[in-house]
C-alpha positions as CSV (number, residue, x, y, z in Angstrom):
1,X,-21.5,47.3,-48.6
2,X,-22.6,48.4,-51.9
3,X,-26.1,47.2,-53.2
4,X,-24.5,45.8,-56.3
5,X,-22.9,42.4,-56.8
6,X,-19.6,41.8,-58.0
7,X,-18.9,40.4,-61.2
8,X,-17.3,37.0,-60.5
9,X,-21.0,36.7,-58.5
10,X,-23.3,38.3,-61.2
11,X,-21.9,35.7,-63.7
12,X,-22.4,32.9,-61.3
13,X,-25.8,33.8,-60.8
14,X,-26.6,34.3,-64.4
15,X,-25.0,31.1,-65.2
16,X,-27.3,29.4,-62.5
17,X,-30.1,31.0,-63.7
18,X,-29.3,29.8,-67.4
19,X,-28.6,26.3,-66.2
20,X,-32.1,26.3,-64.3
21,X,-33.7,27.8,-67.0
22,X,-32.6,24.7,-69.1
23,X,-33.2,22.7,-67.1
24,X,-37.3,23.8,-66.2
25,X,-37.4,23.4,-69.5
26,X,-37.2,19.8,-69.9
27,X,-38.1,19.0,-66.1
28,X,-41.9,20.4,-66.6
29,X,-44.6,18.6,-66.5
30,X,-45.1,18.1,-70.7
31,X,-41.7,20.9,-71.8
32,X,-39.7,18.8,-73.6
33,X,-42.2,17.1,-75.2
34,X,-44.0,20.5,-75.8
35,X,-40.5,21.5,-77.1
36,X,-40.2,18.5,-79.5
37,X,-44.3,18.3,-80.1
38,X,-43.7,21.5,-82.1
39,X,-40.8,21.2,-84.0
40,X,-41.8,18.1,-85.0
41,X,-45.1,19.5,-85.9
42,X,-43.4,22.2,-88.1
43,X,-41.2,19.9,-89.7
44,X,-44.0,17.7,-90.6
45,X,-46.3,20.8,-91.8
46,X,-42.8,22.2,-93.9
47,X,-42.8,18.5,-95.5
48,X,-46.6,18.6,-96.3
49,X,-46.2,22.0,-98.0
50,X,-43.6,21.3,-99.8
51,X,-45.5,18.2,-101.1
52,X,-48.5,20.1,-101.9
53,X,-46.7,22.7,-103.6
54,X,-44.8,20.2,-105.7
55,X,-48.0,18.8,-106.6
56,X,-49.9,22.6,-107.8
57,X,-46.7,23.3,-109.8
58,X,-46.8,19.7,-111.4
59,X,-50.0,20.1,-112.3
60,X,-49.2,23.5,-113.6
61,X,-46.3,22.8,-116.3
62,X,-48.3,22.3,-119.0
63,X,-49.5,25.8,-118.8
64,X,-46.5,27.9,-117.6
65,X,-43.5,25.2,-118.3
66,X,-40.5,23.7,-116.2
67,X,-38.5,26.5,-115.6
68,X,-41.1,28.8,-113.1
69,X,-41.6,25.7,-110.5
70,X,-38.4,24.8,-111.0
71,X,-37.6,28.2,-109.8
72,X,-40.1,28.1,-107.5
73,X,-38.9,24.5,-106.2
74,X,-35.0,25.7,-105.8
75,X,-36.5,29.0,-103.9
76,X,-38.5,26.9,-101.2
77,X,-35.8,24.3,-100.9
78,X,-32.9,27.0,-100.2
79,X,-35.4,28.5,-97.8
80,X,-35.5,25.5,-95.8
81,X,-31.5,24.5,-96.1
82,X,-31.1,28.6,-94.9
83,X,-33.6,27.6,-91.4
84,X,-31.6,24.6,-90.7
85,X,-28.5,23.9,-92.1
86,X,-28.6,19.8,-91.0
87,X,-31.5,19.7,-93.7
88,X,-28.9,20.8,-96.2
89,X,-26.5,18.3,-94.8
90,X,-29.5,15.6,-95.1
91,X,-29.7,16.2,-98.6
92,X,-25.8,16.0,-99.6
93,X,-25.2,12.8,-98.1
94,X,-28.1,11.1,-100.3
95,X,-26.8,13.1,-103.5
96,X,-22.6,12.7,-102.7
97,X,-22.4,8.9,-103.7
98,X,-25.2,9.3,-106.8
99,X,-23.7,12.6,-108.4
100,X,-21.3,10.8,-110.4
101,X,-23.9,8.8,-112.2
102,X,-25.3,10.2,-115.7
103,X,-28.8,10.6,-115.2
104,X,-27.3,13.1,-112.8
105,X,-27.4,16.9,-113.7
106,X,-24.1,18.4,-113.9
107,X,-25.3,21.7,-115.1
108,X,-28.4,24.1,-114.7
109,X,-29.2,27.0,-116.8
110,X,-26.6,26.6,-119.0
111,X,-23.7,27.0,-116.6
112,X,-21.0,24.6,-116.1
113,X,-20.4,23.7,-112.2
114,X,-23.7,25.1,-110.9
115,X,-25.5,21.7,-110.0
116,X,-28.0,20.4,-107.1
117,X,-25.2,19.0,-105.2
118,X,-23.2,22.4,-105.5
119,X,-26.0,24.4,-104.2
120,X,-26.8,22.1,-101.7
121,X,-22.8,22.3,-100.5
122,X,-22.9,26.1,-100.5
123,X,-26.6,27.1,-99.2
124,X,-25.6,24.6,-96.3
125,X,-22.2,26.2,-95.8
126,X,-23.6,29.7,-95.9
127,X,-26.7,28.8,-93.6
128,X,-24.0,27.0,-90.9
129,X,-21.9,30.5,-91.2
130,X,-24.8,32.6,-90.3
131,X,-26.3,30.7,-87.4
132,X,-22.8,30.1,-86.1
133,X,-22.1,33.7,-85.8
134,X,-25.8,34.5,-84.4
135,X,-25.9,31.5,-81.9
136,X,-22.0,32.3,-80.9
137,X,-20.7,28.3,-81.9
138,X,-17.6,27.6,-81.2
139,X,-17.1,23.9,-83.5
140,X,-14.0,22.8,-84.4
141,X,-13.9,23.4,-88.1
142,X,-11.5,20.7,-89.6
143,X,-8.6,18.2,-87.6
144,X,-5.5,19.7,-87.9
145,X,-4.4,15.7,-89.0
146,X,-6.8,15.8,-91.9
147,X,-5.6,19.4,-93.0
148,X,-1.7,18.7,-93.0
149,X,-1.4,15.0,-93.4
150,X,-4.2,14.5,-96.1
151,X,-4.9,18.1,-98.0
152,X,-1.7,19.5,-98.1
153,X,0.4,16.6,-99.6
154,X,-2.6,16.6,-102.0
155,X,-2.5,20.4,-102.5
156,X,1.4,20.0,-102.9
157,X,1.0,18.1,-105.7
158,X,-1.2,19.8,-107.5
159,X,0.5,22.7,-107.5
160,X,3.1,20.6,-108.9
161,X,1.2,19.4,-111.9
162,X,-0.1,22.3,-113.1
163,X,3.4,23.2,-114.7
164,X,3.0,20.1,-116.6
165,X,-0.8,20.4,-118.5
166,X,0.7,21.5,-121.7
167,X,2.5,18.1,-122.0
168,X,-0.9,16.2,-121.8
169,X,-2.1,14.6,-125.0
170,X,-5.1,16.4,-127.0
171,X,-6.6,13.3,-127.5
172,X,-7.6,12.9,-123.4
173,X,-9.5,16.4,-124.0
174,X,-10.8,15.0,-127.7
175,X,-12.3,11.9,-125.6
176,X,-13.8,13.6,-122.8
177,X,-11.7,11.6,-120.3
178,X,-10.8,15.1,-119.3
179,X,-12.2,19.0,-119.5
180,X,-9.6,21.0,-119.0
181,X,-6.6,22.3,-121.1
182,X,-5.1,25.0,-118.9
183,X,-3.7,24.9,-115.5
184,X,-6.4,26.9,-114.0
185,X,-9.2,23.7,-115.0
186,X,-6.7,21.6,-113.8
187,X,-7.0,22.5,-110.9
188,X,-10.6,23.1,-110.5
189,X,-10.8,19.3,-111.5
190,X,-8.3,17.8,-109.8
191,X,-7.6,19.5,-106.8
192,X,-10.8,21.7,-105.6
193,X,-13.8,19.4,-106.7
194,X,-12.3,16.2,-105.0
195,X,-12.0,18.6,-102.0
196,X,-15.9,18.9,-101.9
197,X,-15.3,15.4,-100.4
198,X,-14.0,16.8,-97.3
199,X,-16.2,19.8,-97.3
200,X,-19.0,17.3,-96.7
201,X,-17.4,15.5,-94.5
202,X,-16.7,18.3,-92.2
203,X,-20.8,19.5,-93.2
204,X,-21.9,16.2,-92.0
205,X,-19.8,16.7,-88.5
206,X,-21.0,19.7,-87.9
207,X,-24.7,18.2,-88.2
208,X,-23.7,15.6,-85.7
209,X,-22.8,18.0,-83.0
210,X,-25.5,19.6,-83.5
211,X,-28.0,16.5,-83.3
212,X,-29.9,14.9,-80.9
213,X,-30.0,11.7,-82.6
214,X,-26.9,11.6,-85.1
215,X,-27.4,7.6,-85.5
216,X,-30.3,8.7,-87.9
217,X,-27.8,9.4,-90.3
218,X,-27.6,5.8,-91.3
219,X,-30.8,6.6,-92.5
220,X,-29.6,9.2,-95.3
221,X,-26.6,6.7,-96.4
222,X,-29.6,3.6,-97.2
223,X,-31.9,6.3,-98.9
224,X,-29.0,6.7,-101.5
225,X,-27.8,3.0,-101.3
226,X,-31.2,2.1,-102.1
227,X,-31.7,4.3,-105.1
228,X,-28.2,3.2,-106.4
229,X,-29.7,-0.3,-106.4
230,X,-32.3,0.5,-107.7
231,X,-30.6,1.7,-110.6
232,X,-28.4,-1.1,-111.3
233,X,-30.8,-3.5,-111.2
234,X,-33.0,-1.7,-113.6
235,X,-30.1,-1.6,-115.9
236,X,-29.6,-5.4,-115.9
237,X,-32.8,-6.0,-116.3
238,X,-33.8,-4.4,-118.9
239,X,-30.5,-5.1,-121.0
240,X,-32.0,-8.7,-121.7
241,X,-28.4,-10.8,-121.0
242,X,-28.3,-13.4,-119.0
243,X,-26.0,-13.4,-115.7
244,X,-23.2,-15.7,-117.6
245,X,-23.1,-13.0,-120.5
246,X,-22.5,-10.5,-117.6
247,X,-19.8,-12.3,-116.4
248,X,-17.6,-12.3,-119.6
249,X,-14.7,-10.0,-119.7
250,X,-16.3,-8.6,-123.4
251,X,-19.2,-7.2,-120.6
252,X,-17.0,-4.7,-118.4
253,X,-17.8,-1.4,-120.0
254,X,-21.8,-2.5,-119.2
255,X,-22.4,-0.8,-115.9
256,X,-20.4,2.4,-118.1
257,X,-23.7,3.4,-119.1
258,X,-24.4,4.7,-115.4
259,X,-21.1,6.4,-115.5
260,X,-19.0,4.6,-113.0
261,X,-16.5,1.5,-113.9
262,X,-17.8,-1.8,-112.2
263,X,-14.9,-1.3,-110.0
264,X,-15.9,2.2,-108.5
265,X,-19.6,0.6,-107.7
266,X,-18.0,-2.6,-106.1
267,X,-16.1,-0.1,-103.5
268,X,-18.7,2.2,-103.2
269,X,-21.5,0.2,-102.5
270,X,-18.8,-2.4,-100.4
271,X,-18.2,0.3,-98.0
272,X,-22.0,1.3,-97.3
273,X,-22.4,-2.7,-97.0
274,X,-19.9,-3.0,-94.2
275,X,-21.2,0.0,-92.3
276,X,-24.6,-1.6,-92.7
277,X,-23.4,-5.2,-91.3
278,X,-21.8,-3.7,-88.9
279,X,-24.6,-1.5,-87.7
280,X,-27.4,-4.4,-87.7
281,X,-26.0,-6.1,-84.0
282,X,-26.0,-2.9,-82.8
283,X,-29.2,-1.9,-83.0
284,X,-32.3,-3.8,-81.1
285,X,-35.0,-6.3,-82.2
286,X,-37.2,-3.6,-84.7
287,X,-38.3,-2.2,-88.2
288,X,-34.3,-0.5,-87.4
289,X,-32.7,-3.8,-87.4
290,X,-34.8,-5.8,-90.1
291,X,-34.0,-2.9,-92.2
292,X,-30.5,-3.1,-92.1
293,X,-30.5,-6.6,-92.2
294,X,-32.7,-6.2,-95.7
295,X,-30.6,-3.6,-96.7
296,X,-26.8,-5.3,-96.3
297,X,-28.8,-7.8,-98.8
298,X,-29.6,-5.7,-101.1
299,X,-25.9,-4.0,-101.0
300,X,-24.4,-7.1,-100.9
301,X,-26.3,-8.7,-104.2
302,X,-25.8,-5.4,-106.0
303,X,-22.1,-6.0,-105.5
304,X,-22.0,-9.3,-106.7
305,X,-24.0,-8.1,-109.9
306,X,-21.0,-5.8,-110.7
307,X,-19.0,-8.9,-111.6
308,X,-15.9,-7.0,-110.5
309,X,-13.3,-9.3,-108.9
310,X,-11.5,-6.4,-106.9
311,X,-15.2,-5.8,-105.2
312,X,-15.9,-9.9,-104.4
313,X,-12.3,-9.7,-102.5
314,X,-13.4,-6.5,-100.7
315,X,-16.9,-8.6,-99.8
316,X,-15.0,-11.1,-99.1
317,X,-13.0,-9.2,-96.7
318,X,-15.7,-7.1,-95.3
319,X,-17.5,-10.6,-94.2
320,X,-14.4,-12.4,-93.1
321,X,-13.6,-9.6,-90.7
322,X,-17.4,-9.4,-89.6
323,X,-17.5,-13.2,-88.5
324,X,-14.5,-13.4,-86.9
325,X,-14.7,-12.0,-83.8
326,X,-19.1,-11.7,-84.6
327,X,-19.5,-15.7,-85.0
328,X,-22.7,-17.1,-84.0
329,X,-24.9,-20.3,-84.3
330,X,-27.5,-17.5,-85.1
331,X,-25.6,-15.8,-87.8
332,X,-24.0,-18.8,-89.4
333,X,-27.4,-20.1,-89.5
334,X,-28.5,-17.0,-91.4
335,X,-25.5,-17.2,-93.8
336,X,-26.3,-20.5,-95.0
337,X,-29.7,-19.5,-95.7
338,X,-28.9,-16.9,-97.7
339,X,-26.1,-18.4,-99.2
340,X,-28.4,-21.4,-100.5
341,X,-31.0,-18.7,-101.8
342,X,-29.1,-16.9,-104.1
343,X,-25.9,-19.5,-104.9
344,X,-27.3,-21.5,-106.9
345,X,-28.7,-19.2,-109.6
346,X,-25.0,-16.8,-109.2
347,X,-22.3,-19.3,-108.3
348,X,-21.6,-20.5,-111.6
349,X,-21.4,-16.6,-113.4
350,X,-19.9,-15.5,-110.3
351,X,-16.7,-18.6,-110.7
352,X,-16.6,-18.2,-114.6
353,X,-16.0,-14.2,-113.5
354,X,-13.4,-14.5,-110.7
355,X,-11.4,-16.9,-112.6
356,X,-10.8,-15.4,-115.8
357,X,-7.6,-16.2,-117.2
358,X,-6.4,-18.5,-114.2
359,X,-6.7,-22.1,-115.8
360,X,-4.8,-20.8,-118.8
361,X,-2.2,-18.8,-116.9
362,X,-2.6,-15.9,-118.4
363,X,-1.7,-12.6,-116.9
364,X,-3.2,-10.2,-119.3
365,X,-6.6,-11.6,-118.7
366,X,-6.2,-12.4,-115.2
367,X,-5.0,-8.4,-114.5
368,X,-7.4,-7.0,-117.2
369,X,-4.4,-5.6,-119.4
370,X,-3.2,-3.6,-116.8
371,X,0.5,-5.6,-115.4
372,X,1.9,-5.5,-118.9
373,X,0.0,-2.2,-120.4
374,X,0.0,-0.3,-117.7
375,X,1.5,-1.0,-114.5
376,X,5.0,-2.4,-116.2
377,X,5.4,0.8,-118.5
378,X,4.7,2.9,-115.5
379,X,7.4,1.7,-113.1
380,X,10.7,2.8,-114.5
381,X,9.0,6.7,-114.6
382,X,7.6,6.5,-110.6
383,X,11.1,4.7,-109.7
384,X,13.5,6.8,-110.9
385,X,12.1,10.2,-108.8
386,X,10.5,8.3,-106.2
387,X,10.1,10.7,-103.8
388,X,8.8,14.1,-105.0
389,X,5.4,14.5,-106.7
390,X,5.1,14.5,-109.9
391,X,1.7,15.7,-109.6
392,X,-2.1,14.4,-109.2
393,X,-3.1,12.4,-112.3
394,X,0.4,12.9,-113.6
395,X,-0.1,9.6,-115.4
396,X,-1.5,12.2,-118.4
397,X,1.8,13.3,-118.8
398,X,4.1,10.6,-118.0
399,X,6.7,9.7,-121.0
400,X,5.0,6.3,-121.3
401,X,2.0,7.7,-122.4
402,X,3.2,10.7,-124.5
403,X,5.3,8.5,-126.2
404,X,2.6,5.5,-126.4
405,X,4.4,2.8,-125.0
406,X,1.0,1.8,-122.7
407,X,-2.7,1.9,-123.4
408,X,-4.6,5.2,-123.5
409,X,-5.4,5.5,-120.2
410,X,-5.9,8.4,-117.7
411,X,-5.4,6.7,-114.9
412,X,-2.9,3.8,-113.4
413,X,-5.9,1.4,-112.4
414,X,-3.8,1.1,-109.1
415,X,-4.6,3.4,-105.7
416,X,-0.8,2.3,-104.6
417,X,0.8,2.9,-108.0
418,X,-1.0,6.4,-108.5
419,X,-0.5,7.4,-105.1
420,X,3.8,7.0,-105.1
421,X,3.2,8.6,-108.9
422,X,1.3,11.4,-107.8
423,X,2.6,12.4,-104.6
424,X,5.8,11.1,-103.8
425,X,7.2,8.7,-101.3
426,X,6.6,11.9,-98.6
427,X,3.3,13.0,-99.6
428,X,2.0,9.3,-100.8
429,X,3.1,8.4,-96.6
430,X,1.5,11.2,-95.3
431,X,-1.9,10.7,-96.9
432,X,-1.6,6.5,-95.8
433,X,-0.5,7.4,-92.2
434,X,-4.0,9.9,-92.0
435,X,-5.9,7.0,-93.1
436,X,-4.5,4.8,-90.8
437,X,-4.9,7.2,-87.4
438,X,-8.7,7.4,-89.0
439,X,-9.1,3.4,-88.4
440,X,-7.9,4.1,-85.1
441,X,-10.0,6.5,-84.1
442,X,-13.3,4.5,-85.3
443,X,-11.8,1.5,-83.4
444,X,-11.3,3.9,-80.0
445,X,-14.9,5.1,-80.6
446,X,-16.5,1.9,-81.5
447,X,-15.7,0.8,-78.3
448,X,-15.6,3.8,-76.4
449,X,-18.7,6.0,-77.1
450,X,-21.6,6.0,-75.5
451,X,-24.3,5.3,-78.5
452,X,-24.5,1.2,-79.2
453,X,-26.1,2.2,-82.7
454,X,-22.7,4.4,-83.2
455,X,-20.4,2.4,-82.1
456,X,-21.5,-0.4,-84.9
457,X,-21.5,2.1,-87.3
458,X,-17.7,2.9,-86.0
459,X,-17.3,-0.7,-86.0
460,X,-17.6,-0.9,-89.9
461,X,-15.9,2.5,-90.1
462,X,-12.7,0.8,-89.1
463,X,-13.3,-1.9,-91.8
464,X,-13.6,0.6,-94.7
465,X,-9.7,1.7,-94.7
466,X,-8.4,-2.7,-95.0
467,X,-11.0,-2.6,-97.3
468,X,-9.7,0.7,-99.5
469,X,-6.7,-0.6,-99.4
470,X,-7.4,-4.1,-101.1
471,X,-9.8,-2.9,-103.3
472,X,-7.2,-0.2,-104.2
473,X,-4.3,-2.4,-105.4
474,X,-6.5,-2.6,-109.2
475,X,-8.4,0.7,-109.1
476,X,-9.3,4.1,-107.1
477,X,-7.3,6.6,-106.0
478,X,-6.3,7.5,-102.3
479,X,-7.1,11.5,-103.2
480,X,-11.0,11.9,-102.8
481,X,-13.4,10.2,-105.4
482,X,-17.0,9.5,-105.5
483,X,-16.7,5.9,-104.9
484,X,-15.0,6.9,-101.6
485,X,-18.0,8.8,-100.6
486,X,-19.7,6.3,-97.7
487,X,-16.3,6.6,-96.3
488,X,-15.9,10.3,-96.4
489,X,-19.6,10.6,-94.7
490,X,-19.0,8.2,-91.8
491,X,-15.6,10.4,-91.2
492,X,-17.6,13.2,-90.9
493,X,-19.8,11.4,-88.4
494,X,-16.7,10.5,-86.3
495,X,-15.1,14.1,-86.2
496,X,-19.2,15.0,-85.3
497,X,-18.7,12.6,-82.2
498,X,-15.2,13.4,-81.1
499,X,-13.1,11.6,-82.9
500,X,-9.6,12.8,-84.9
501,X,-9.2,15.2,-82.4
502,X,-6.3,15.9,-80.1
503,X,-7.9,14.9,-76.7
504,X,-10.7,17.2,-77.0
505,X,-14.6,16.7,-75.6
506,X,-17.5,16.5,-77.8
507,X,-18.7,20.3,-78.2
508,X,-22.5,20.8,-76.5
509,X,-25.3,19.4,-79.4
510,X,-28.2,21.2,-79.1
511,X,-30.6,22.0,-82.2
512,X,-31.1,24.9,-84.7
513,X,-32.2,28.2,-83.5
514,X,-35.6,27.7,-85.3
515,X,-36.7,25.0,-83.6
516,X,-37.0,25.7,-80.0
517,X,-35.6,29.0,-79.0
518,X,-34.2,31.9,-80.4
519,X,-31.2,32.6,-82.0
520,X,-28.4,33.2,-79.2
521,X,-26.3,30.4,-77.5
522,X,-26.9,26.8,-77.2
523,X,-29.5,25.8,-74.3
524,X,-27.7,25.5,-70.8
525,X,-24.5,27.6,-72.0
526,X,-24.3,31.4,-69.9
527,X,-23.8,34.4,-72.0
């Protein structure tokens, strides 16, 4: 017999070998620990570097000004997304929902498009490529669902509009409502920036898979939640006006000066709030829980203080769904507490707000201007070519507004209206039938997955589309938008964990090269 094996045998026995390799690694006395001891010790020495360098180059400004550490700064963080892409993944999920607000830098060294959150998006992208290819992953990239049913109609579209830019008004471009005047930056605005949406989402999936603990990343979605509080309540409190002067209609453009409309906050921060209330049961008596629990306050107030009556029916939806099937002696107990904390200082604002225009009848103030100048003037042009696109934002170019027979605006105020406007009967039934095989899939895995802290998070996942939907019928849009962006992020979580595919297995997790091993394939996988 010859002294050599044959090959089906020499990969079995390198396979065993691998798999007991693996697994002496976390069955010895200390390894895994060992294994975990030191990346968390790294990770802990990268953070106190970082923190002493920030504090020798803030020290240092006066001398050599902003632009060396800020060089310096950018140069150590790319370094750090480059080792481990999930750490550039980290960082886009807190900066996603807050890069729409003002204070926000849009720019850097004079050129437009190159921002933090861009960076972050293409360091992270590039660092995923390069261990991919090193470590031999094999993720699934994107669900072939969310590519044909949601992209394409989207992409349809806008190829669509782009042979109708010339017909939009100067004055949108003289306003700043828009920035683009050719079909080339109408494109780059309205097609490939909302797309970095679903590059994140797909980011944020591939961070999952490749997690130990991808619960954590409710952690991320409260650091930005918090700081968007934090914000808003600033603002109102230093503006001086009392809670009943917030409340009046004459007040809507007041939360403008962050750079979203009251409406956008009440979804955005609506959907973090029902992941949160949905997450608290899930977790276990702990700082975890009492967290959450703080936090879904804190969201939930914030909402209220954007006075926006589209967002108190989506809280009002959000809660209605969480105590229906959730009631408790315990949590009704809770509710009444809180409800008798902060009603009697917000009820009577919070009334005044909701029921503008009702007693008197009248429609304009009850739909803000938008049945009669917007929505009415609209209908003839989406119902006489229902069914093709006309293209996205093709409210810019409609005859109603060219010819001004509605107000000024550059967008319907309506997710449903916009959506049969800009895509078409077809496209507009693609994009809703996506959205509604997402809520499935968070309802199979919220019941289905293993992880109790996941499958609350999955649990308010399949809340967020109801919830779009009502919030939708007076603003949004069902193409990607930053007030969408907690809903984008837990998508990405559910594609991480399985979900939106066709019958496939979650892929092997294991961690960065870096952190335990060197680059080649994932622990317990043969070559």
């Amino acid at each position: 017999m010859s002294q050599f094996p044959r090959t089906g045998e020499s990969t079995q026995a390198q396979a065993a070998q691998g798999a007991q390799a693996a697994r002496s690694t976390h069955e010895a006395p200390g390894g895994y620990a060992r294994v975990m001891f030191h990346g968390g010790a790294r990770a802990a020495l990268a953070g106190a570097a970082l923190l002493l360098l920030a504090a020798v180059l803030g020290a240092a400004v006066p001398f050599i000004g902003l632009l060396v550490p800020a060089i310096v700064v950018m140069a150590a963080f790319s370094l750090w997304v480059l080792l481990d892409f999930r750490a550039g993944v980290g960082f886009a999920i807190v900066l996603m929902p807050l890069s729409a607000l003002t204070f926000f830098p849009h720019e850097m060294m004079g050129m437009r498009g190159l921002n933090p959150l861009n960076l972050i998006l293409f360091l992270t992208t590039v660092s995923y490529v390069v261990h991919a290819g090193l470590r031999r992953w094999r993720d699934p990239l994107i669900p072939t669902r969310l590519l044909l049913w949601y992209v394409l109609p989207i992409g349809v579209a806008a190829a669509v509009g782009v042979s109708s830019v010339h017909l939009i008004p100067r004055h949108f471009e003289a306003d700043k409502l828009i920035q683009f005047n050719d079909g080339l930056g109408y494109l780059r605005d309205m097609f490939f920036k909302p797309q970095f949406m679903v590059l994140l989402a797909l980011l944020v999936a591939l961070a999952v898979r490749h997690s130990r603990r991808p619960e954590r990343f409710i952690y991320l979605m409260l650091a930005s939640g918090w700081v968007f509080c934090a914000l808003v309540g600033f603002l109102l409190v230093n503006s001086g006006m009392t809670l009943r002067e917030l409340a009046s209609p004459l007040a809507r453009t007041f939360l403008g000066r962050l750079g979203m409309h009251a409406n956008e906050m009440g979804l955005l921060l609506n959907m973090l709030y029902a992941l949160t209330l949905f997450s608290i049961r899930a977790h276990g008596p702990g700082f975890t829980r009492r967290l959450l629990f703080v936090s879904a306050l804190v969201f939930a107030v914030s909402v209220l203080m954007t006075f926006s009556r589209g967002a108190f029916v989506g809280l009002l939806l959000v809660n209605l769904v969480y105590f229906w099937r959730r009631v408790s002696i315990k949590a009704v107990i809770v509710a009444l507490i809180v409800a008798s904390c902060i009603g009697p200082a917000v009820l009577g604002p919070l009334s005044e707000r909701a029921l503008t225009g009702v007693a008197r009848a009248d429609r304009g103030a009850v739909t803000a201007g938008r049945l009669d100048g917007i929505w009415l003037p609209l209908l003839p042009y989406v119902l006489a070519e229902p069914v093709m696109p006309h293209g996205i934002y093709s409210i810019l170019w409609s005859p109603p507004v060219r010819l001004n027979r509605m107000l000024p605006v550059a967008q319907p105020h309506s997710a449903w209206l916009g959506g049969l406007m800009d895509l078409g009967l077809v496209g507009f039934g693609f994009v809703l039938a996506f959205l509604l095989f997402a809520r499935r899939e968070f309802i199979r895995l919220s019941r289905a997955h293993a992880s109790p802290a996941l499958r609350g998070l999955f649990a308010g996942g399949a809340v967020l589309i109801p919830l779009w939907f009502v919030q939708g019928l007076t603003d949004d849009h069902f193409t990607p938008s930053f007030s969408q962006s907690y809903f984008w992020i837990a998508l990405g979580i559910l594609f991480g964990c399985g979900g939106l595919l066709h019958g496939r297995s979650r892929p092997v997790a294991s961690a960065p090269a870096w952190v335990h091993q060197p680059f080649g394939p994932p622990a317990g996988e043969a070559r």
